[in-house]
C-alpha positions in Angstrom: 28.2 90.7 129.3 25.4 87.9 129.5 23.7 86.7 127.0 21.1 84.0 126.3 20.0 82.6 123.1 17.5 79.7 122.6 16.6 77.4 119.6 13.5 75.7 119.5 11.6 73.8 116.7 8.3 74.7 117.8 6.2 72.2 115.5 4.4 75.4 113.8 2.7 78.5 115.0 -0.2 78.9 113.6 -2.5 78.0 117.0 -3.3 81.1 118.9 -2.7 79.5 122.7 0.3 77.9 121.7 1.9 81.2 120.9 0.4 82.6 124.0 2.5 80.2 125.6 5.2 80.5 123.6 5.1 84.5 124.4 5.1 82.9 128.3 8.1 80.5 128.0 9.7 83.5 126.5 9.5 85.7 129.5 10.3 83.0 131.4 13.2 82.2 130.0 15.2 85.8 130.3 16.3 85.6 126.9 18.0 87.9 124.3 18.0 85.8 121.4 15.4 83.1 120.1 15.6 80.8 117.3 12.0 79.0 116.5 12.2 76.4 113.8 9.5 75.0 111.9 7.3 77.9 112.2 4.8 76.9 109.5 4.7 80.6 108.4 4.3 82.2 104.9 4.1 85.6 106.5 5.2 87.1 109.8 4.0 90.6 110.6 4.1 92.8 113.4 1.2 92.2 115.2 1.9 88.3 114.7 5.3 89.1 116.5 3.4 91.1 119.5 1.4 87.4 120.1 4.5 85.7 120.6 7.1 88.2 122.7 5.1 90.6 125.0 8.0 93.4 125.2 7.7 95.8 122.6 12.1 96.2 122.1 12.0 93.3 119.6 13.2 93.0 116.2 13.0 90.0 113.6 14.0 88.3 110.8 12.6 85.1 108.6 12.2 82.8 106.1 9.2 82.0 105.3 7.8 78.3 104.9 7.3 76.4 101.8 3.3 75.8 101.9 2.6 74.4 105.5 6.2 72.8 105.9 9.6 74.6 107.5 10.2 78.3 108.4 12.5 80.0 110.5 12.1 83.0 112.9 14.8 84.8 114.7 13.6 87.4 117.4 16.1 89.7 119.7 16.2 91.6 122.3 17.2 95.2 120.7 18.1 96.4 124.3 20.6 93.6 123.9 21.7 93.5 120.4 21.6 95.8 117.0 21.3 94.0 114.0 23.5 95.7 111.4 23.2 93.2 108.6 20.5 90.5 107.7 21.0 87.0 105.1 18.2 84.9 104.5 18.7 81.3 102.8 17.3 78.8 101.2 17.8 76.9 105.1 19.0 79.5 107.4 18.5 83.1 109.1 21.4 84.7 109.8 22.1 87.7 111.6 25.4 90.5 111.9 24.9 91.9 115.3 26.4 94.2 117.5 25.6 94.2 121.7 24.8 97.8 122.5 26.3 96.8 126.1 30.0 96.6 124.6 29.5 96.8 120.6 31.0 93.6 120.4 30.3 92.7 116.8 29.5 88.8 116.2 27.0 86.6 113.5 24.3 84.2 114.3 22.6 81.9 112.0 19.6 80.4 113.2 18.7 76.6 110.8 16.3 74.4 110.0 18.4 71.6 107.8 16.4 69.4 105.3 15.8 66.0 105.2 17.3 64.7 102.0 20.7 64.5 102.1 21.8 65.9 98.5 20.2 69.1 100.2 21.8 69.5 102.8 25.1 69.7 101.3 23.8 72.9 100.1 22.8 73.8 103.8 26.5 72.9 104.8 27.8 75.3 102.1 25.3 78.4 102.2 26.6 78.5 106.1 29.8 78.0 105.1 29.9 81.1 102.7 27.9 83.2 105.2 30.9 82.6 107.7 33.4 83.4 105.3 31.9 86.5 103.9 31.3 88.2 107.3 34.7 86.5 108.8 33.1 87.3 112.5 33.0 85.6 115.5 30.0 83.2 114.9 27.2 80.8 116.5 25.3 78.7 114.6 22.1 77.1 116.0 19.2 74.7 114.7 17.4 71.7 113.9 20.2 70.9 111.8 18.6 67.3 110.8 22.2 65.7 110.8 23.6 64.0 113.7 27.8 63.8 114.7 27.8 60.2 115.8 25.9 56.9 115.8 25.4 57.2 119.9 23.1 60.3 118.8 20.6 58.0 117.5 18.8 55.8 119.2 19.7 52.4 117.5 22.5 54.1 115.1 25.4 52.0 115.1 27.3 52.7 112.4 28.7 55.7 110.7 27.2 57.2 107.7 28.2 59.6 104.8 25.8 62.2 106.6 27.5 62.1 109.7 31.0 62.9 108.0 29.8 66.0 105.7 28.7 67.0 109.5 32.1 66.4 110.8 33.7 68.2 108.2 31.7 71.1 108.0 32.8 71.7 111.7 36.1 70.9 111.7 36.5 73.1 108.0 34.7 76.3 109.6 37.0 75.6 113.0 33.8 75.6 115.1 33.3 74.1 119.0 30.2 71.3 119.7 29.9 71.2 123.2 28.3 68.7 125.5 24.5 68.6 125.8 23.4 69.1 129.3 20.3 67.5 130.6 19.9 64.5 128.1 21.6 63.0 125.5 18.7 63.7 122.3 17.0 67.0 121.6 14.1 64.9 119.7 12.2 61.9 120.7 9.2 59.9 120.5 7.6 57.0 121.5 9.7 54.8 119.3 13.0 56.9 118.7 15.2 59.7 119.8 18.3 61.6 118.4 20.3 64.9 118.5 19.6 66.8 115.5 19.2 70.2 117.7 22.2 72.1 118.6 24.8 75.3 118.5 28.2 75.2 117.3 30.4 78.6 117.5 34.3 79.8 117.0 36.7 80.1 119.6 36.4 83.9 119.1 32.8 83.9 119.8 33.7 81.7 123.1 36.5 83.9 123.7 33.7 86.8 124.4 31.4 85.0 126.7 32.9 83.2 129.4 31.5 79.8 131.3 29.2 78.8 128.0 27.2 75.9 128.6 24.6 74.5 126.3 21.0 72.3 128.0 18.0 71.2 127.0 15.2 72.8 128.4 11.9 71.0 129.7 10.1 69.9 126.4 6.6 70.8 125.8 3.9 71.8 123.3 6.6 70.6 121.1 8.3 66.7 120.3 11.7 68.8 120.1 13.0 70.0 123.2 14.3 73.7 123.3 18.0 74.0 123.5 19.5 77.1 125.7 23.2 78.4 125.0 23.7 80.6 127.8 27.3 82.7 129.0 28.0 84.6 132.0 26.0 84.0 135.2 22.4 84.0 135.5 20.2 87.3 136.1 18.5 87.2 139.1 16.4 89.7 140.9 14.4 90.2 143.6 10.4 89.3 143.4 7.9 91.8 145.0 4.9 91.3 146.9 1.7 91.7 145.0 -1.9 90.3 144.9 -1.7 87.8 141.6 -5.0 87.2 139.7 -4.5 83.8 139.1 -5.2 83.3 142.9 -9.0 84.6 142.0 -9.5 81.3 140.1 -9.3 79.4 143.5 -13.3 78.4 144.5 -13.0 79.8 147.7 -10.5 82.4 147.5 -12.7 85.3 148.4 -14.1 83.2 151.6 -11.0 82.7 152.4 -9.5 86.4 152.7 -12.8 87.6 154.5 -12.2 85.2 157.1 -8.9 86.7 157.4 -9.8 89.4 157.3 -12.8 89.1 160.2 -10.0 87.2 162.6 -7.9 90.9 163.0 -8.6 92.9 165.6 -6.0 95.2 166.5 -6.8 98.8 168.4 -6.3 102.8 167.6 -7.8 105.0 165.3 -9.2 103.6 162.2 -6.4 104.5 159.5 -3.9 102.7 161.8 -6.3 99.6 161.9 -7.0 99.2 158.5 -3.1 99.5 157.6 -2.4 96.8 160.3 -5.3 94.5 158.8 -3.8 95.1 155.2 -0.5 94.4 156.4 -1.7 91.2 158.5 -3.4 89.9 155.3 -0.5 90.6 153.3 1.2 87.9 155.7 -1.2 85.6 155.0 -1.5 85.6 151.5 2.3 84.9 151.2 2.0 81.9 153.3 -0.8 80.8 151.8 0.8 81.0 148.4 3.6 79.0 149.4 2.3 76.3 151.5 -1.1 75.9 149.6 -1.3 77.2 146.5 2.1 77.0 145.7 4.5 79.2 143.6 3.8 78.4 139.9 7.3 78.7 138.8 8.5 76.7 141.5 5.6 74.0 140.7 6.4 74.3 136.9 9.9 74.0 137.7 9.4 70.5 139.5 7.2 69.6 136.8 9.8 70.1 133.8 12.5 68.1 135.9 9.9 64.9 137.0 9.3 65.3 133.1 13.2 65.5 132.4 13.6 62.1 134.5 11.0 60.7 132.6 12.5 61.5 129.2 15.4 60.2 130.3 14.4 56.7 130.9 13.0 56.5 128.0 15.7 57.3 126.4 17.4 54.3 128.0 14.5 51.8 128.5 10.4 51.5 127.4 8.3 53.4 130.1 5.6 51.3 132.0 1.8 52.0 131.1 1.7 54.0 134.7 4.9 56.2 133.7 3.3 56.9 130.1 -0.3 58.1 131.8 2.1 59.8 134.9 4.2 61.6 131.7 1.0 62.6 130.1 -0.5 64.5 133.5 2.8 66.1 133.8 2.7 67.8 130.2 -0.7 68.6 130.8 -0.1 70.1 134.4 3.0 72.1 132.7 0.8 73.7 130.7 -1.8 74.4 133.0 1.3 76.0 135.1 2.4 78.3 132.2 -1.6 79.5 131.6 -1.2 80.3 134.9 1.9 82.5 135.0 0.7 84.0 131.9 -2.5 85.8 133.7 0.7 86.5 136.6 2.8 87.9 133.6 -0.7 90.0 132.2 -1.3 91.7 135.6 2.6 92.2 135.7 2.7 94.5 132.4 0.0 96.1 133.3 -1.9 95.3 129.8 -5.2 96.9 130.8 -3.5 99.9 132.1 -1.2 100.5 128.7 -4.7 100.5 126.8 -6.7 102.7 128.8 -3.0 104.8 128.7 -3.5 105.1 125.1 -6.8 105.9 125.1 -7.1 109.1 128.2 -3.5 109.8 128.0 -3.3 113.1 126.4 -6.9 113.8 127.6 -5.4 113.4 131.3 -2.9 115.9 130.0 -4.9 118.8 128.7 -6.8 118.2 132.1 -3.9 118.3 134.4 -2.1 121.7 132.4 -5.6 123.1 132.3 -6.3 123.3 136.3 -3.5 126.2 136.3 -5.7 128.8 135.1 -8.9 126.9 136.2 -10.3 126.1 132.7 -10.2 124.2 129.5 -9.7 126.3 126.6 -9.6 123.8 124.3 -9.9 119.9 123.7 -10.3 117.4 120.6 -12.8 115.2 120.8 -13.4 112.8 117.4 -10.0 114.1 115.9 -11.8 117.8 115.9 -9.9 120.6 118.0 -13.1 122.7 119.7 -13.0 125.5 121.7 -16.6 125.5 122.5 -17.4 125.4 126.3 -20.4 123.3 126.0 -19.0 121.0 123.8 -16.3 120.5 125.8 -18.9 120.1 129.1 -20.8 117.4 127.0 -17.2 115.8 125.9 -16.2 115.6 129.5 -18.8 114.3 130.7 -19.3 111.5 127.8 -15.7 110.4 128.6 -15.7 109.9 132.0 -19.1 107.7 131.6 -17.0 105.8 129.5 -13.8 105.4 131.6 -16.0 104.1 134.5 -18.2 101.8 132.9 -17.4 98.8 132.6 -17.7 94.9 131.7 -18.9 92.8 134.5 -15.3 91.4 136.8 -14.2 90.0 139.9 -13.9 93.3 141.9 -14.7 95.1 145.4 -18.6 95.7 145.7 -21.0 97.2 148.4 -20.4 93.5 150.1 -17.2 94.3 150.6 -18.3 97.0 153.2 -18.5 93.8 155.5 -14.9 94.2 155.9 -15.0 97.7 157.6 -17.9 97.4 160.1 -15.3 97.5 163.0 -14.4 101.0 161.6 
């Protein structure tokens, strides 16, 4: 069984576009477990959820901030995992799950680790009894504030009394740190850089998901760089065809596919023409997409490693004036890239259609039953159950004003006949 889990201190969450995407990076990502830190959060409800993780199979847990300061939120998967047991602490989240693909039982504690260090000798002992009371196969994952070693700090050279609580808390709990992949700090800034993000787990929890690796992810929106803890191979699947709505947001777009569309001429009747004209222009679009437009996930995906590289050096040495300005249009460009997939990801779960589901569904039903015996004996209409013919005329009628009105959008008109004059 795969499984994916990723830890992030997010720098708060109170800004709707930054959740939106958030909710993007999410889908993205592929993953089954998420640990944000830092949310900035008194209160989480539902709907606040639903702005942050577009599928609906998601359950949560957290602990709310301390007036606009910390906060922790775990989400799942429940496709993936059953929570059978919840602890919330003073700095952690922690979870007793079981997967529903091979009810493997295991504990997670996501944490955000304090500042001061008397504290977090509390932090290293509330995980400490939350391990020992469940006695599972663990993973433990955070900003945990506390580095390992000096080289984990930029400038560090010595070790400190911090560092060895750290050190002991691992080695006391038997749990495995292994190597960061893709940079050596999880949080930077212009003037310093360290490690303070990572996941520890047992050798049992290792012993149930083979080939575990642990990398930081492209940082944005955020001066902490989300960490991924990932087993098993990665899911893959196949991508369909399909018209994307971010392509209407090209100038001239439309220009473009009519004089596509006026360059096919192909003969027989004029079904088989139009079908060969779709297909042509399906043709096109694709290699328009990729050798023009470009795919967006392949574009963000270049974007996040040129960004990597540049992280990187910094790490080592002082960026130039160009690099800093060049790092700065590559954050910017990233998130223009994730907007982008998000109206991709929209059109993909078929938002508009789920709402006008909600709304005609059962109307579409009575509808659909009714044509058996060539009437409508009944429909509700305002929550009231009527039998009444002309009611239910006037009803009709009203609704299906209303389903085809709309607001003003980028969609086929009378121009559009254009494109058939050769039929």
């Amino acid at each position: 069984m795969n499984l994916k889990i990723i830890s992030w201190n997010v720098g708060g969450l109170n800004d709707k576009d930054k959740r939106l995407q958030i909710r993007n990076l999410i889908r993205i990502w592929r993953v089954d477990v998420i640990c944000l830190q830092e949310t900035k959060m008194k209160l989480i409800s539902r709907g606040f959820i639903k702005s942050i993780w577009g599928c609906h199979h998601v359950d949560w847990v957290y602990l709310s901030s301390v007036g606009a300061s910390g906060g922790i939120l775990v989400m799942w998967d429940r496709r993936v995992v059953e929570k059978l047991e919840e602890a919330v602490g003073d700095f952690s989240v922690s979870c007793r799950f079981r997967n529903v693909g091979d009810n493997f039982e295991w504990a997670f504690s996501g944490v955000y680790g304090p500042n001061v260090d008397r504290e977090k000798r509390l932090m290293w002992e509330e995980l400490a009894g939350l391990f020992n009371w469940w006695n599972l196969p663990w993973c433990v994952g955070g900003d945990f504030n506390a580095i390992r070693f000096p080289s984990e700090r930029l400038g560090a050279e010595n070790f400190t009394q911090d560092m060895y609580n750290f050190f002991d808390f691992i080695s006391c709990n038997g749990l495995l740190d292994i190597p960061l992949e893709g940079g050596s700090f999880s949080w930077s800034n212009s003037l310093s850089g360290s490690r303070i993000d990572r996941f520890l787990f047992s050798s049992e929890w290792e012993e149930h998901y083979p080939n575990i690796h642990q990398k930081r992810l492209g940082r944005v929106l955020s001066d902490h760089f989300p960490i991924s803890l990932e087993g098993g191979d990665i899911r893959k699947g196949r991508r369909p065809f399909r018209f994307e709505n971010m392509w209407l947001q090209v100038d001239d777009f439309v220009e473009k596919v009519k004089n596509w569309w006026d360059s096919y001429h192909f003969l027989g009747t004029p079904s088989y023409k139009f079908a060969m004209k779709l297909k042509a222009l399906k043709g096109d679009l694709k290699k328009w997409n990729e050798t023009e437009f470009g795919n967006v996930s392949v574009k963000r995906i270049n974007l996040w490693n040129d960004l990597n590289a540049l992280d990187a050096k910094e790490e080592r040495v002082s960026l130039s004036d160009d690099e800093k300005r060049d790092k700065e249009r590559i954050r910017l460009e990233i998130e223009r890239m994730v907007l982008l997939e998000e109206i991709s990801w929209r059109q993909k779960s078929r938002v508009l259609w789920l709402k006008e589901g909600d709304y005609n569904m059962k109307f579409f039903h009575q509808i659909a039953n009714s044509n058996r015996s060539n009437s409508i004996g009944s429909l509700i209409f305002g929550g009231v159950l009527t039998s009444d013919q002309k009611v239910i005329e006037e009803g009709t009628v009203r609704f299906y004003k209303s389903l085809y009105s709309e607001d003003k959008h980028i969609r086929p008109s009378s121009r559009c006949a254009e494109f058939f004059e050769d039929f």
